[in-house]
C-alpha positions in Angstrom: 0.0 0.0 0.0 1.0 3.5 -0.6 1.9 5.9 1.3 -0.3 9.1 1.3 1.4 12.3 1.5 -1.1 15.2 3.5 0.3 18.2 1.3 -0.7 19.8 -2.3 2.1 21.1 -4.2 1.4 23.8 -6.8 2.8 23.7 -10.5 2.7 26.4 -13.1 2.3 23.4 -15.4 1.6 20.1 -15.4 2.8 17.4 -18.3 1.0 13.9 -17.8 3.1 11.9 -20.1 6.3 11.7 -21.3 6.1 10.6 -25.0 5.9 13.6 -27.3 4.8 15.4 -24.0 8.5 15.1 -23.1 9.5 17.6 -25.7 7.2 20.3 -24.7 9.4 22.2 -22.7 11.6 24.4 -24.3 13.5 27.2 -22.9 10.5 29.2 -23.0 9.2 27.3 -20.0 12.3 27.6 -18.1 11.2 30.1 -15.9 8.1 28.0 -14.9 8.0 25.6 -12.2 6.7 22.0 -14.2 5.7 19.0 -12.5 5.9 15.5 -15.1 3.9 12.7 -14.5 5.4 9.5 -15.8 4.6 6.0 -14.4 6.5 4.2 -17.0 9.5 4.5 -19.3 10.5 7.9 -21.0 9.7 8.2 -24.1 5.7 6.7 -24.5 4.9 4.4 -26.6 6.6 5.2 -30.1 10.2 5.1 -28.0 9.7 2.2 -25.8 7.0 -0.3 -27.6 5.9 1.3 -30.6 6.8 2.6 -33.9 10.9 2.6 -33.2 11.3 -1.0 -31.9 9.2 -2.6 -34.0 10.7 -1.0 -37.7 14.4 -2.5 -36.1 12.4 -5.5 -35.7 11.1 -5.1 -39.0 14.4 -4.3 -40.3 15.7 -7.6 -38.9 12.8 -9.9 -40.3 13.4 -8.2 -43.8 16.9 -9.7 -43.9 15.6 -13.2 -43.0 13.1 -13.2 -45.7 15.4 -12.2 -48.2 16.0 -15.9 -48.0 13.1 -16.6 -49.1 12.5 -14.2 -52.7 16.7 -14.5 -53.5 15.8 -17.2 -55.7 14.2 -14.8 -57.8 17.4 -12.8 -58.7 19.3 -16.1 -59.0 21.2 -15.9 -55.6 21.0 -19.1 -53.7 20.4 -17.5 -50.3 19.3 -19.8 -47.2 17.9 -18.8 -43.7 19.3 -20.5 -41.0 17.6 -19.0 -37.9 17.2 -15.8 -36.3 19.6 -15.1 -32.9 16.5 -13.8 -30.7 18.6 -12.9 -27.7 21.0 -10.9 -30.0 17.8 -9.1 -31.8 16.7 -7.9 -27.9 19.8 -7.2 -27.2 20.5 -4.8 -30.5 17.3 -2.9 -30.2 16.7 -2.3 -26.4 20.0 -2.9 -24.7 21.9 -0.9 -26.8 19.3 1.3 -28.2 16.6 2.1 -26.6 16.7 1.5 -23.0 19.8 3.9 -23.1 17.6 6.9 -24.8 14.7 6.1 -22.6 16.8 6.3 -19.4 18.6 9.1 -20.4 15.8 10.9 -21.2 14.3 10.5 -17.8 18.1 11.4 -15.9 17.9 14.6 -18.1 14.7 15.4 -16.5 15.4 14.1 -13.3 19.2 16.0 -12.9 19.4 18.6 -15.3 16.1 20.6 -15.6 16.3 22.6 -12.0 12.3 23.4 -12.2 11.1 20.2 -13.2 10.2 17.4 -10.7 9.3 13.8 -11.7 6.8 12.1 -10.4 6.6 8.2 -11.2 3.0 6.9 -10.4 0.1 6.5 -11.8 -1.7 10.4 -12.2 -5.7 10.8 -12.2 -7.6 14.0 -11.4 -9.3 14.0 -8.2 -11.1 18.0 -8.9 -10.7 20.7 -11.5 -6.9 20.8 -11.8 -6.1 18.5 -9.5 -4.2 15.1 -9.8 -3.6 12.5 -7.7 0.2 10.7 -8.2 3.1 10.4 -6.5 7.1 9.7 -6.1 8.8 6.7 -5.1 5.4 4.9 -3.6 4.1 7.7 -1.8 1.4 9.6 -2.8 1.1 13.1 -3.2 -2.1 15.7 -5.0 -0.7 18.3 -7.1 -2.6 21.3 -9.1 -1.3 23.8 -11.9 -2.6 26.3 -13.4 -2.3 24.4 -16.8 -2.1 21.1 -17.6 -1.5 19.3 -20.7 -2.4 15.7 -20.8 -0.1 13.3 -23.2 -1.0 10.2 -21.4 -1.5 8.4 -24.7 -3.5 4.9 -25.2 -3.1 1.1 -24.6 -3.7 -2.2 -25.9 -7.5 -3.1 -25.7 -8.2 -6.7 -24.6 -11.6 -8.8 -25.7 -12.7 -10.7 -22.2 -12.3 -14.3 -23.3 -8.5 -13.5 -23.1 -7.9 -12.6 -20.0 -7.8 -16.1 -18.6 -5.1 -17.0 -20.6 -1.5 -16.3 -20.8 -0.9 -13.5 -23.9 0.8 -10.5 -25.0 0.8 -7.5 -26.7 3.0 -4.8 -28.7 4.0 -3.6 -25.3 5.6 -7.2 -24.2 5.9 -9.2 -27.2 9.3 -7.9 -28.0 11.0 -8.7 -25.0 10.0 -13.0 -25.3 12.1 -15.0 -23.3 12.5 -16.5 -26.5 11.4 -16.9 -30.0 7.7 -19.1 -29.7 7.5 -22.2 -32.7 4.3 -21.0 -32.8 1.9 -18.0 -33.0 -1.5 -16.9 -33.3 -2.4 -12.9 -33.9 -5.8 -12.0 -33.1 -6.8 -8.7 -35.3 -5.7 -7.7 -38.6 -5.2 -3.9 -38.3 -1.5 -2.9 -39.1 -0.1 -3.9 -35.6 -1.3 -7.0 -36.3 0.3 -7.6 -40.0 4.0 -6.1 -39.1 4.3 -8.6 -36.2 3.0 -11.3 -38.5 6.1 -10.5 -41.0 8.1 -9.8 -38.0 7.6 -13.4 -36.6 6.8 -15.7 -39.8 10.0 -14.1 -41.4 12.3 -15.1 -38.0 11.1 -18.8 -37.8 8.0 -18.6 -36.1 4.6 -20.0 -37.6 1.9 -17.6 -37.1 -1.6 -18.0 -37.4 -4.3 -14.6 -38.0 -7.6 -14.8 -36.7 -9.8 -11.1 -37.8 -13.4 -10.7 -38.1 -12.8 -8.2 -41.2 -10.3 -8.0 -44.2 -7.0 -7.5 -43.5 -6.1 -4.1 -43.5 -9.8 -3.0 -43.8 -9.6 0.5 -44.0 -7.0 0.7 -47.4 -8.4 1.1 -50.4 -9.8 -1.9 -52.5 -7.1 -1.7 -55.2 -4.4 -2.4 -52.5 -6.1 -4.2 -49.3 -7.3 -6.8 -51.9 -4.3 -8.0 -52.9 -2.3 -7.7 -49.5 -5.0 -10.3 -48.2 -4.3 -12.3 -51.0 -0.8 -12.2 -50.7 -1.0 -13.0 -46.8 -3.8 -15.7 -47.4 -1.0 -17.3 -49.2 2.0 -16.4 -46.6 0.5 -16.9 -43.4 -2.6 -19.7 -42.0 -5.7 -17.2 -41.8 -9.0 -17.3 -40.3 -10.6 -14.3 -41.8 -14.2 -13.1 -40.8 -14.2 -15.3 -37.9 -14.5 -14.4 -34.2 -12.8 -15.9 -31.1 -15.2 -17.9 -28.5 -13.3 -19.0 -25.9 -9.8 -19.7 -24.9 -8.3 -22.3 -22.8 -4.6 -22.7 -22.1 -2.4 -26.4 -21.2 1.0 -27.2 -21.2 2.0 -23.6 -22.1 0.1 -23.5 -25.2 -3.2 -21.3 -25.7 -5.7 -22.8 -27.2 -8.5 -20.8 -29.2 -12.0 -22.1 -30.1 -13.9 -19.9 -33.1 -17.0 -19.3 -34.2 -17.4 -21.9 -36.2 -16.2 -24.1 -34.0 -12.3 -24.0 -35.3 -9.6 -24.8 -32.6 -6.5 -23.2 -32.7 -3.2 -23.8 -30.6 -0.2 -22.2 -30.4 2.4 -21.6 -27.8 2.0 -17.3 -28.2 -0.7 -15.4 -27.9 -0.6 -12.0 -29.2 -3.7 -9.6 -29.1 -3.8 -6.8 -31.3 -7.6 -5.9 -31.3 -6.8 -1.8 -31.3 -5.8 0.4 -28.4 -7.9 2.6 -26.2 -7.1 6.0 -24.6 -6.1 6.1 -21.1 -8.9 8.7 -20.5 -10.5 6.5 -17.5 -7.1 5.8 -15.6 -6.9 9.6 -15.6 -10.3 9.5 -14.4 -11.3 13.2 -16.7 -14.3 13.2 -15.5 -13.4 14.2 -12.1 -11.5 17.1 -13.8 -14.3 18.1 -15.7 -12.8 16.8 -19.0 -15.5 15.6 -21.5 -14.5 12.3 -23.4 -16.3 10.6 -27.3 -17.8 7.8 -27.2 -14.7 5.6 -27.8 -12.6 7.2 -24.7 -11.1 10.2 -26.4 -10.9 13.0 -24.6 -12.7 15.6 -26.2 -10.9 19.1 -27.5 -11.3 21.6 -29.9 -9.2 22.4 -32.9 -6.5 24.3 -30.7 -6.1 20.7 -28.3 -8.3 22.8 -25.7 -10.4 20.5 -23.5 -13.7 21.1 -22.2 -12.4 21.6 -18.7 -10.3 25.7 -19.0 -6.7 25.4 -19.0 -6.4 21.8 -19.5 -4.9 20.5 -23.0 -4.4 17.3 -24.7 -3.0 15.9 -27.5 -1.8 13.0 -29.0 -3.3 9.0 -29.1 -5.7 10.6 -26.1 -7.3 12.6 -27.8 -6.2 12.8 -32.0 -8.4 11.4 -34.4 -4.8 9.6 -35.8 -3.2 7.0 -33.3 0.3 8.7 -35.4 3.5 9.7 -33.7 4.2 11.9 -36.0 0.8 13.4 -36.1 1.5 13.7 -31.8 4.5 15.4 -32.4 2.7 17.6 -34.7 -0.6 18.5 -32.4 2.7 18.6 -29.3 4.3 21.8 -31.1 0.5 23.6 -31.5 -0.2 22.7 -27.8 3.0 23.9 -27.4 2.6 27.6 -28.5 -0.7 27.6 -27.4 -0.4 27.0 -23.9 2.2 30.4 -24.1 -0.8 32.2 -25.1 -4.1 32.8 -23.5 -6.6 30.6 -23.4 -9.7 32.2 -24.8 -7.8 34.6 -27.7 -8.4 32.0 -30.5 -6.7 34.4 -33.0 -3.0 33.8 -30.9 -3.8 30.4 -31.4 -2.7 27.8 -33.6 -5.1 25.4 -35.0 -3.9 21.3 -34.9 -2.3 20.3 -38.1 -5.0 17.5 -39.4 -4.6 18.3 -42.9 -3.3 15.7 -45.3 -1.9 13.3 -42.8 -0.2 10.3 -43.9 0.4 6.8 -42.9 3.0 3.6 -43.7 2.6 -0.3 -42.5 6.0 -1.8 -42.4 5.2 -5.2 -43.5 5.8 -7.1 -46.4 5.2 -5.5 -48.8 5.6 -2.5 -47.2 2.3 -0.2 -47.3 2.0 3.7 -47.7 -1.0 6.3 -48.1 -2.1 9.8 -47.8 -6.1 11.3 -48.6 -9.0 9.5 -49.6 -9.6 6.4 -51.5 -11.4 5.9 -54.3 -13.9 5.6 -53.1 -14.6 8.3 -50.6 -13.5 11.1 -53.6 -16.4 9.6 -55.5 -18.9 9.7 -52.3 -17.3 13.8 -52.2 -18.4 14.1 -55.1 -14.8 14.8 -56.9 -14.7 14.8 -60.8 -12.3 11.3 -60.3 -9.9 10.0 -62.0 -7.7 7.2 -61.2 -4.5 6.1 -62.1 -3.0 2.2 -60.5 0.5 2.0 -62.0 2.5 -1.4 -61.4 6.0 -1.4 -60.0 7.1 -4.0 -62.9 6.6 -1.5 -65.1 9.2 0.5 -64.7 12.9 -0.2 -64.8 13.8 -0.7 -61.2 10.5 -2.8 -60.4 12.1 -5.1 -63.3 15.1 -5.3 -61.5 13.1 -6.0 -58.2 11.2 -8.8 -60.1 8.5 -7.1 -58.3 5.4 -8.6 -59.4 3.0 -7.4 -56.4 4.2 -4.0 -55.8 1.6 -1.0 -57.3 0.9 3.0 -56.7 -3.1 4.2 -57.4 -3.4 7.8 -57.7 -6.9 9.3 -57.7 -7.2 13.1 -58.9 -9.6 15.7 -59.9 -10.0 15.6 -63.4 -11.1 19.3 -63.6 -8.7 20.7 -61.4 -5.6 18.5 -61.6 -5.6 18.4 -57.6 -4.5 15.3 -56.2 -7.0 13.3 -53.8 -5.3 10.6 -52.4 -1.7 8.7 -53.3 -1.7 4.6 -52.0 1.7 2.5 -52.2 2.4 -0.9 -51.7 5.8 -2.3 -52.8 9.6 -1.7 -51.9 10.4 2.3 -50.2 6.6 2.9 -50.0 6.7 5.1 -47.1 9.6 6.9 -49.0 8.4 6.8 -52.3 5.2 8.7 -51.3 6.5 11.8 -49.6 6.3 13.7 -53.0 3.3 13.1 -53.2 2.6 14.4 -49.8 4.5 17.2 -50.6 1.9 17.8 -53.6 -1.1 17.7 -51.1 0.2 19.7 -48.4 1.0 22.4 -50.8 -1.5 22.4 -53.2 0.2 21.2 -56.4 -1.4 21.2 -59.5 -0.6 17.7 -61.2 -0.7 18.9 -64.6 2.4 21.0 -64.2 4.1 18.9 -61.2 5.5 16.2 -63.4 7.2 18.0 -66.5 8.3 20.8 -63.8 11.5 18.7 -62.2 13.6 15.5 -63.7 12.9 11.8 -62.5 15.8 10.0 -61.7 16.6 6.9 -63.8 16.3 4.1 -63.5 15.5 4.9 -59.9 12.1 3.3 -58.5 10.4 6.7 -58.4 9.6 6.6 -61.7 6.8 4.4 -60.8 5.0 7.6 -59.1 5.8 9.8 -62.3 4.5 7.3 -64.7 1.4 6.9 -62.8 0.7 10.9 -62.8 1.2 10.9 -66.0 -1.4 7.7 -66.7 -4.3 10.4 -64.8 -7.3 11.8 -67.1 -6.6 15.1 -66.2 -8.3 18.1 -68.3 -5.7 20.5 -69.4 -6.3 24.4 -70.2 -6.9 25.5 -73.2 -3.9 28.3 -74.2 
């Protein structure tokens, strides 16, 4: 049990969170006395069990399946086993244990008018928390607070009397399981399926919905294909019960279906932590699904509290948190109710990549939302073996789809799939966020060849686009 402290301690500010909360305070804040609320590792989710880990994972795994498409290119290549302990020991024991400890001895040591506190924070009144150092409990208040307290893995009931894990554990395995069954098929779910099937492990994929349901039909078609045939799936089916023996988990479906394995790993979606921090207390209004609610500046409903990131974005993103952290950032300088000092959160165009195999990259609608908007459409799907490097590749999979306005030669929305997706699309980011006009965008630079980018020029060109008359 805890020990309760009988004193409040007043902050200027408050930071509940410490993943692109962390970077919040720059030297304009240096004159403010900050309190930091942080029961786990520095750093949040991305750092510690998120998007960092699992790409040098990723990284890893697309080594070991060279083995496997070598052939291909006429190299005899074979794959004699993944060194599990040495993967750990690469990405966290030399990587990012030592930035997430250092992050938190920075804090800790060198910022005189910060103090860390390590437990668990929820608000007890208006801009007031309960938390606490080293097991003792302590209330604090500020006169702002910005929450940054992010989200965590949600988990169905029939699990939780069995043994499994999650992207926050399954990482750090004793060792690396013969056997595997994912439940979900969002894009957590598909990059530790390449992850694990690529290092050895057979895995088995159990989602009620497509693969990748949200992409657009033109790419989350063939990905399922191309997984149906990769990995043992159970697609549009539903788990029962579970029931675990001899350290295996066993799994009964819907239809009846048993499935065993000797790892569990859940990856039905993640929730935000908006009912640990008990906001209602504080007076913070939440949606439906357990975001906190806040307007376009990352203002709550409760005045002088702020949040941003996977507690309250629309887009579980890192890089769309560090993009809502630097608004909240110069926001919380200004004053709360002068909406003209304020800047708005940057939800414009935001893109997204899946780092499995292949490797999956978008940005703006899909087909066909741009047809439900009512857009004069046109569409462009350009394969990567058409072009010189996707010969090269032997890439036979691998495809951009480009969907425009005809009228107005504005792009819509740019999907990859292939080799360098998330690479190959930032042009075409670029293009959105500032408004290109695609008739003019492709004749206006030089396309490096044979380089794969020509993919993306090739498939502008391929759009019905309506050209001015001179």
């Amino acid at each position: 049990m805890s020990a309760v402290a009988t004193n409040s301690t007043h902050y200027d500010l408050i930071i509940v969170g410490t993943g692109s909360g962390n970077s919040i305070l720059t030297p304009d804040f240096d004159d403010k006395k900050v309190a930091i609320v942080e029961k786990g590792k520095f750093g949040g989710t991305c750092l510690n069990v998120g998007c960092i880990p699992t790409k040098m994972y990723v990284l890893a795994a697309e080594h070991a399946f060279a083995a496997r498409e070598a052939g291909k290119l006429g190299v005899d290549l074979e794959f004699h086993g993944a060194d599990w302990d040495a993967i750990k020991e690469r990405v966290f024991d030399n990587r990012i244990d030592l930035i997430a400890k250092g992050g938190e001895n920075y804090r800790r040591n060198e910022c005189d008018n910060v103090t860390v506190y390590d437990m668990e924070a929820s608000f007890v009144g208006p801009k007031t928390l309960k938390t606490g150092r080293g097991g003792v409990e302590e209330t604090i208040t500020a006169d702002t607070i910005i929450l940054a307290a992010g989200a965590r893995p949600f988990i169905p009931e029939w699990a939780k009397g069995v043994t499994y894990h999650t992207n926050e554990d399954v990482m750090r395995l004793d060792e690396l399981p013969k056997s595997m069954t994912i439940v979900g098929g969002g894009f957590i779910a598909m990059e530790f399926a390449h992850v694990f099937d690529a290092l050895g492990t057979d895995v088995t994929i159990i989602s009620r919905s497509p693969l990748l349901r949200p992409l657009d039909e033109d790419l989350r078609d063939p990905f399922n294909e191309i997984a149906t045939q990769r990995y043992t799936t159970h697609i549009g089916r539903t788990v029962a019960s579970a029931t675990e023996n001899g350290g295996q988990v066993t799994l009964t479906l819907d239809d009846d279906t048993q499935v065993t394995s000797d790892a569990l790993l859940i990856a039905t979606g993640r929730i935000p932590n908006s009912d640990t921090l008990n906001v209602v207390a504080g007076g913070i209004e939440t949606h439906d699904d357990g975001r906190v609610k806040v307007d376009e500046f990352g203002r709550t409903t409760a005045e002088g509290v702020w949040s941003l990131g996977d507690l309250s974005s629309p887009y579980q993103l890192k890089h769309v948190a560090n993009a809502e952290m630097r608004a909240v950032t110069h926001n919380v300088l200004a004053t709360w109710r002068d909406n003209g000092a304020l800047v708005p959160m940057p939800h414009d165009h935001v893109p997204s990549a899946i780092f499995t195999h292949p490797q999956i990259a978008t940005v703006g609608l899909t087909e066909q939302q741009a047809i439900e908007a009512s857009h004069d459409v046109t569409v462009k799907v350009q394969n990567y073996g058409d072009v010189a490097y996707g010969w090269a590749l032997e890439d036979s999979t691998g495809l951009v789809k480009l969907i425009a306005d005809r009228t107005t030669g504005k792009l819509l929305g740019a999907h990859y799939m292939g080799p360098q997706a998330s690479t190959l699309i930032q042009q075409m980011i670029t293009v959105m966020a500032y408004d290109l006009d695609l008739r003019e965008f492709p004749r206006s630079q030089y396309w490096i060849h044979p380089a794969l980018a020509e993919v993306t020029e090739n498939a502008i060109l391929g759009l019905d686009l309506t050209f001015k008359e001179v």
